[in-house]
C-alpha positions in Angstrom: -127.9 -0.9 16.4 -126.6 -4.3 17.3 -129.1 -7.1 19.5 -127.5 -10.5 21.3 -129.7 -12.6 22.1 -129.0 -16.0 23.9 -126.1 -17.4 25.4 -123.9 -16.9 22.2 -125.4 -13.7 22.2 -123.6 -13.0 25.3 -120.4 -14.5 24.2 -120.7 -12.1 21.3 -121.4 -9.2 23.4 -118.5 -9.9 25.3 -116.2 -10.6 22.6 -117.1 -7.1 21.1 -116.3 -5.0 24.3 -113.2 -6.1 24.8 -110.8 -3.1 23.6 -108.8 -3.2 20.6 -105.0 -4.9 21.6 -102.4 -2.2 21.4 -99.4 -3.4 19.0 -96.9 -5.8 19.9 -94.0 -4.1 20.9 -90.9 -4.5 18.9 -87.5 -5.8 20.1 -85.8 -1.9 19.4 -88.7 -0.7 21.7 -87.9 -3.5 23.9 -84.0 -2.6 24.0 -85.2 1.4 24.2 -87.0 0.4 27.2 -84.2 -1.3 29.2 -81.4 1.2 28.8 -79.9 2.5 32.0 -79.6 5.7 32.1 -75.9 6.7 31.1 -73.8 8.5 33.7 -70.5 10.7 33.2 -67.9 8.7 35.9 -64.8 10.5 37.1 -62.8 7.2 39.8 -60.4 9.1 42.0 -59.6 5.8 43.6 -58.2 2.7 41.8 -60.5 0.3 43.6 -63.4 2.4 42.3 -62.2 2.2 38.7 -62.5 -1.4 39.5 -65.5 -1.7 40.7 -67.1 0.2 37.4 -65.0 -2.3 35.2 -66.8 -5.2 37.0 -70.0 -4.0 36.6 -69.3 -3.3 32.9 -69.3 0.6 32.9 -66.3 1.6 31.7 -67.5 3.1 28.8 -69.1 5.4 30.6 -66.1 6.4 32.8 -64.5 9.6 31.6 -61.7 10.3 34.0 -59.5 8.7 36.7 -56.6 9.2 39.1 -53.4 9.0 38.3 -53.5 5.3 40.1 -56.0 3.7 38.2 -54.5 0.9 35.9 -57.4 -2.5 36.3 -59.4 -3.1 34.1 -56.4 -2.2 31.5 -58.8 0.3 29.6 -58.1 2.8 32.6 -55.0 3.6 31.5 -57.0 5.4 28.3 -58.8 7.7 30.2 -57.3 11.3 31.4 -55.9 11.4 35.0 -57.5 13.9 37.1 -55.4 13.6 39.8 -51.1 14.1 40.8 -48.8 13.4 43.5 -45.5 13.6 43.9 -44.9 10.7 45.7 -45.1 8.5 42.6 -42.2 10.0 40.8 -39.4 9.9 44.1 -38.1 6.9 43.8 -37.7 6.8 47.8 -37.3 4.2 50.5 -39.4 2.7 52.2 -38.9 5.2 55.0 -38.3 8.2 53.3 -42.0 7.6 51.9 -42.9 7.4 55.7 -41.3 10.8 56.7 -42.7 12.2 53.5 -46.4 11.4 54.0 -46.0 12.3 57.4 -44.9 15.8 56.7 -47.3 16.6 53.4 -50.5 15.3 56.0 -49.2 17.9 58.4 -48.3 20.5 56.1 -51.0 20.6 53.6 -53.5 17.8 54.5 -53.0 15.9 51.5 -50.7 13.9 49.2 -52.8 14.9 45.8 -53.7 17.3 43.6 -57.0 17.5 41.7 -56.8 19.0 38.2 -59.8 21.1 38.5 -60.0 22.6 34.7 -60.1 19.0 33.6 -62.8 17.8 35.7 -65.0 20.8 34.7 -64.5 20.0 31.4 -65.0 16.5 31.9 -68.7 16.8 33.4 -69.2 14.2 35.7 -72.6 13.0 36.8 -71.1 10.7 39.1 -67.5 10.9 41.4 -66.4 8.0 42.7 -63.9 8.8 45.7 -63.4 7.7 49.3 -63.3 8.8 52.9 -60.8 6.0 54.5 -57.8 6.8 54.5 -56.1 10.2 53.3 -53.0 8.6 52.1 -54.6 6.0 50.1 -56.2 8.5 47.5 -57.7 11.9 47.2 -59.5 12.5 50.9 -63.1 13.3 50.7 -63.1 16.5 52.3 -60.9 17.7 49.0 -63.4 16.9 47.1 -66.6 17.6 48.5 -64.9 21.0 48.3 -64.4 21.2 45.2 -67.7 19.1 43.8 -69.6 22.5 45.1 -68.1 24.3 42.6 -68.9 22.1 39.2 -72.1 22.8 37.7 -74.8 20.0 38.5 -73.4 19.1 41.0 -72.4 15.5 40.8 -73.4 12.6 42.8 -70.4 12.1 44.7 -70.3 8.2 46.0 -67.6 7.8 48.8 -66.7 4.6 49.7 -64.8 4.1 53.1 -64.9 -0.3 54.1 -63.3 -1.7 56.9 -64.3 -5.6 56.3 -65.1 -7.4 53.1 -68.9 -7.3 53.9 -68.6 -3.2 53.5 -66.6 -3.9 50.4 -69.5 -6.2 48.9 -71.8 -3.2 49.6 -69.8 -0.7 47.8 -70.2 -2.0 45.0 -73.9 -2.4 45.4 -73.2 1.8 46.3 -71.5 2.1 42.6 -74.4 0.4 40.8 -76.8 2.2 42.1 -75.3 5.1 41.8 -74.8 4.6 38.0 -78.4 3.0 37.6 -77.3 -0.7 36.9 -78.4 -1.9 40.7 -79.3 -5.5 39.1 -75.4 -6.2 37.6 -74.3 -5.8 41.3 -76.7 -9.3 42.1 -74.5 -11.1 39.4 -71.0 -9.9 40.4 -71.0 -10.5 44.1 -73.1 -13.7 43.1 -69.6 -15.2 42.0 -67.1 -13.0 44.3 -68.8 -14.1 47.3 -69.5 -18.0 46.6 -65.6 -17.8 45.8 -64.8 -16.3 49.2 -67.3 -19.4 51.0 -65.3 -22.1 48.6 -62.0 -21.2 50.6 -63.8 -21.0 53.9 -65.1 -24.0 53.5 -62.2 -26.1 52.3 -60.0 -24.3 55.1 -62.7 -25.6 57.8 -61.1 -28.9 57.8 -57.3 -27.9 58.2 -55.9 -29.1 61.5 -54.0 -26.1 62.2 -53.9 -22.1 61.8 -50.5 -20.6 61.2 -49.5 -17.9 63.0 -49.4 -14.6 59.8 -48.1 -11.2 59.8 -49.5 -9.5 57.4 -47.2 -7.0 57.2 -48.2 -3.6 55.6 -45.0 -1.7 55.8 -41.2 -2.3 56.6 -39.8 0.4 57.5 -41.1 1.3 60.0 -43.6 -1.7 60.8 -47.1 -1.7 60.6 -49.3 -4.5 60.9 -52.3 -4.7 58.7 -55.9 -3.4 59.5 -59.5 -2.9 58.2 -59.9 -6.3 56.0 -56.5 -7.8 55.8 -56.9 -9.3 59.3 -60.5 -10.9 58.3 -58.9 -12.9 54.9 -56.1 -14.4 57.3 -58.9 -15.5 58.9 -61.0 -16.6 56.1 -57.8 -17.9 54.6 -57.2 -20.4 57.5 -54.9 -18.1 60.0 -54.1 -16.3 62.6 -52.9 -12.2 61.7 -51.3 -12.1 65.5 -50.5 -8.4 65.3 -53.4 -7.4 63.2 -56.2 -5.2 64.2 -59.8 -5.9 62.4 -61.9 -3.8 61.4 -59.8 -1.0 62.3 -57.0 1.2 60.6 -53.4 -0.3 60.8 -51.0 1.3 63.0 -46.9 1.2 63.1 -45.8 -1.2 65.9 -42.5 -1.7 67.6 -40.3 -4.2 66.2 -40.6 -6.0 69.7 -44.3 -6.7 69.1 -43.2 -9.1 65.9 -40.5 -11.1 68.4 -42.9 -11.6 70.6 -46.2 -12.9 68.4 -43.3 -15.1 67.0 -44.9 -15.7 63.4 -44.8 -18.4 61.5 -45.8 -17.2 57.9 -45.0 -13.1 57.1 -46.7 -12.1 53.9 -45.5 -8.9 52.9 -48.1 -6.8 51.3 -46.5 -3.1 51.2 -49.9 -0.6 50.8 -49.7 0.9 47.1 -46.5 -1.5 46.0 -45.7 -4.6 44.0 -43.8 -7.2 44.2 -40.5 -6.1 43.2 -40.8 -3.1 46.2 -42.0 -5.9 48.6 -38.7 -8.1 47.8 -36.7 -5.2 47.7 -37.7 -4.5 51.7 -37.6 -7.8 53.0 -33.9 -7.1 52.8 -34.5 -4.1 55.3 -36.2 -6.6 56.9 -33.7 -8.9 57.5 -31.4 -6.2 59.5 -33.9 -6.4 62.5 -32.7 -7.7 65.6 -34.1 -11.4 66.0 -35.0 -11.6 62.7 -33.7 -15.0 62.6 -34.9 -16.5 65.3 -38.5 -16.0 64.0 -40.0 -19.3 62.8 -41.0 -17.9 59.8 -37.6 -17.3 59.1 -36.3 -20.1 60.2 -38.6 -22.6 57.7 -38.3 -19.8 54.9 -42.2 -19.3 54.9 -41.6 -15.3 54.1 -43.7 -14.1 51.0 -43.9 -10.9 48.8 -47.8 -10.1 47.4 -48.5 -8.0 45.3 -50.9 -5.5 47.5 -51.4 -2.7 45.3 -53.1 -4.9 42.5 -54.3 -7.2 45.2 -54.6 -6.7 49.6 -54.9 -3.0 49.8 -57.2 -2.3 47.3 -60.8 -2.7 48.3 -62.4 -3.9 44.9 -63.5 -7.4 43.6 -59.9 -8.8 43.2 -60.0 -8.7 46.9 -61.1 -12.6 46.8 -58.3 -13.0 44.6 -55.8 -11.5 47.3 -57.7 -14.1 49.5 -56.8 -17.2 47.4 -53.7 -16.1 47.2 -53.1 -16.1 51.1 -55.0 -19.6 51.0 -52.0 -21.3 49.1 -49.6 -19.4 51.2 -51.1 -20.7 54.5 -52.4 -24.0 53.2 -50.1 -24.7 49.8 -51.3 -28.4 50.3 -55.2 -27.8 50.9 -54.9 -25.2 47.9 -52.1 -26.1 45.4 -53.7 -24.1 42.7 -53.2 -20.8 44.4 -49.2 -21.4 45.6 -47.1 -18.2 45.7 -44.3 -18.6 43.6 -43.0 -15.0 45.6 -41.7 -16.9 48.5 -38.2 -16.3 49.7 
């Protein structure tokens, strides 16, 4: 048996009731410790696939549409999805015509290879519930989701305005248990979105855009494409925030009398956009339109860029900053311009 005695006594005492330390913990217990948990991701939308790039999960993504192409690794993955639309070569309104009939007659543009996507295993499906021509309509899938084993989490993301994009991705990294890269990512996209506000706050004027998302027949542009005209330092006259884009009569663009027309054609390039504006050209008035008239008419590529809801949306929103502003913001000038 063991006496104390005194005040060092007590000190002693203390010192020998403390328990015994566990061991330090090493750096590979550490790195154990931090791990997310890895998830099987099947993207059926492009802007998803974009999303999981950004937050640095493409490893871990095992299948995507047949859309997918950013971050360049997509295009190693197998394509889950098909549509015939892809491989037409049509105009611009036979596509119309054609979408319109396949939503009528069957609901749907796509098809969902479903052997593959058992076989695949996701944990996780990334898909979306705004717009059935866009990509692979939710409905379709929650469908067939009840039949793969599991099931999956299925994340469907549907934004209207770039705050709802923002919290999609917070939605994807969540999802995939890496909540914490989202904080880093919209860190930058989002102080890059308040840089142009900012700088476009002290422009004088705001030019008169029509953001055009299709020529033939017209439509004017909706959900978010409104808001970065406005963020860019313009006015979308014929857009309608926050809500879906509609077709509009040719009268509509007479009258609103635009000043700058960016053409961003929904799921096309450049080339397509250029090809139209010739189409374009054959409208009544078309050259009475100041926009004509001071050549401020500009191709974008939206299907990289304005119709896909992912972080290179602040990108489509510089770009529409030199268009509108080429003097406030010379490092973001369209060369597209015709």
């Amino acid at each position: 048996m063991t006496f104390f005695f005194g005040a060092d006594a007590v000190a002693r005492k203390a010192a020998a009731i403390v328990p015994t330390a566990s061991p330090p913990e090493t750096k590979a217990r550490r790195s154990r410790r931090r791990l997310p948990e890895m998830k099987r991701i099947v993207s059926l939308l492009p802007a998803a696939t974009e999303i999981a790039g950004a937050l640095g999960l493409m490893e871990q993504v095992v299948g995507v549409s047949h859309e997918c192409d950013y971050p360049p690794t997509a295009n190693d993955r197998p394509r889950v999805t098909s549509s015939p639309i892809h491989r037409g070569g049509l105009t611009s309104s036979e596509i119309d015509d054609w979408v319109r009939r396949a939503l009528h007659e069957h609901g749907t543009l796509y098809t969902i290879d479903q052997p593959l996507l058992l076989q695949l295993r996701p944990d996780v499906i990334l898909t979306q519930q705004l717009c059935d021509v866009c990509a692979v309509g939710h409905g379709t899938v929650a469908r067939l989701v009840a039949t793969l084993p599991g099931p999956p989490t299925v994340v469907s993301l549907e934004p209207s305005s770039l705050a709802e994009i923002f919290e999609n991705i917070r939605q994807v990294a969540a999802a995939c248990a890496v909540p914490e890269r989202a904080d880093a990512l919209l860190a930058g996209l989002i102080s890059r979105m308040e840089a142009v506000r900012q700088r476009t706050a002290s422009n004088a004027g705001q030019p008169r855009c029509f953001l055009m998302e299709w020529v033939d027949p017209p439509f004017c542009a909706g959900h978010w494409g409104p808001e970065l005209v406005e963020i860019a330092g313009g006015i979308d006259v014929l857009g309608r925030k926050h809500q879906k884009s509609v077709q509009i009569a040719w009268d509509k663009v007479l009258a609103a009398q635009p000043e700058v027309i960016v053409l961003a054609l929904c799921g096309y390039d450049v080339t397509r956009a250029a090809r139209d504006l010739e189409i374009l050209r054959k409208n009544p008035g078309f050259d009475t339109l100041p926009a004509a008239r001071t050549n401020r008419i500009h191709a974008v590529d939206a299907n990289s860029y304005f119709s896909r809801p992912g972080p290179r949306i602040v990108d489509s929103l510089e770009q529409l900053a030199g268009i509108l502003h080429p003097e406030t913001f010379p490092e973001f000038r369209s060369e597209a311009q015709f």
